[in-house]
N, C-alpha and C positions, 0 to 999 in steps of 0.2 A: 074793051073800053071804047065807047063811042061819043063819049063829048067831057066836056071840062069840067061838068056837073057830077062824074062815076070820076073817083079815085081809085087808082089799082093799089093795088094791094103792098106795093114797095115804096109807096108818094112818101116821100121827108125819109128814106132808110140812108142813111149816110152812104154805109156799105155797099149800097146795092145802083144807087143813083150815082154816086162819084169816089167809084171803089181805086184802091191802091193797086198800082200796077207792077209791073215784075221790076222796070226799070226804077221805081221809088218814085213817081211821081199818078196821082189821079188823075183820072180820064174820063168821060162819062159815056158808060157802052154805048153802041151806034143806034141798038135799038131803042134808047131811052133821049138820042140827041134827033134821030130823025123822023121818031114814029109815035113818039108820048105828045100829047096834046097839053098838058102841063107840065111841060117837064122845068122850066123857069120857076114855075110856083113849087115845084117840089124839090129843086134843089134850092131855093132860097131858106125854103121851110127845114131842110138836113143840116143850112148853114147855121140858120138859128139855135139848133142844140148844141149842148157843150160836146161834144165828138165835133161839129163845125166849129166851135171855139179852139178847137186842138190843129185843127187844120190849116185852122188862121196861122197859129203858130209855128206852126211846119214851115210857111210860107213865108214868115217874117223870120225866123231860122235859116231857113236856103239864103233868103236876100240878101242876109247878114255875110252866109261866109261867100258869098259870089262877089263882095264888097260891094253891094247897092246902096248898104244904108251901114252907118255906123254903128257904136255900141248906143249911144244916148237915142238913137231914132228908135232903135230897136228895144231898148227899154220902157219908152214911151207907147209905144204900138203893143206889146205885150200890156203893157199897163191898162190901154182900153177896151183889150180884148177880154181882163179879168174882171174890169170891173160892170162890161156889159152883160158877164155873165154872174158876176155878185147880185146884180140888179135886177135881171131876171127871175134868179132863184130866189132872191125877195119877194118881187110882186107874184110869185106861187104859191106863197106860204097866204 
């Protein structure tokens, strides 16, 4: 891949741009943080799917039992993240 214009072949792949790691948290491999010329545009574009909608969640779950945010923060946060994606699968249809 030589410019911003050629997307490789993993652009938006959840799995593959910001995979699950052994220790339980995502990382985004070295080669995909140091060497991809879109790589901001392609993880934004993995966050937009609902597999990014699940991951939100993941992260408003950790927050929760680390005590960052309480039950009502976290109910609310959850609340936006379904409804962005009710919204979405709407304007699809």
């Amino acid at each position: 891949m030589k410019s911003e214009d050629e997307l490789p072949l993993c652009f938006g792949d959840l799995e593959k741009v910001f995979p699950m790691q052994e220790n339980g948290l995502r990382q985004t491999p070295e080669d995909c943080f140091f060497h991809c010329p879109v790589k901001t545009r392609c993880l934004r574009h993995a966050m937009a799917t609902k597999d990014g909608a699940k991951v939100e969640e993941e992260i408003i779950d950790r927050s929760e039992q680390a005590g960052l945010m309480n039950f009502f923060e976290r109910w609310s946060r959850k609340k936006q993240v379904h409804r962005r994606v009710q919204a979405k699968e709407k304007k699809e249809d």
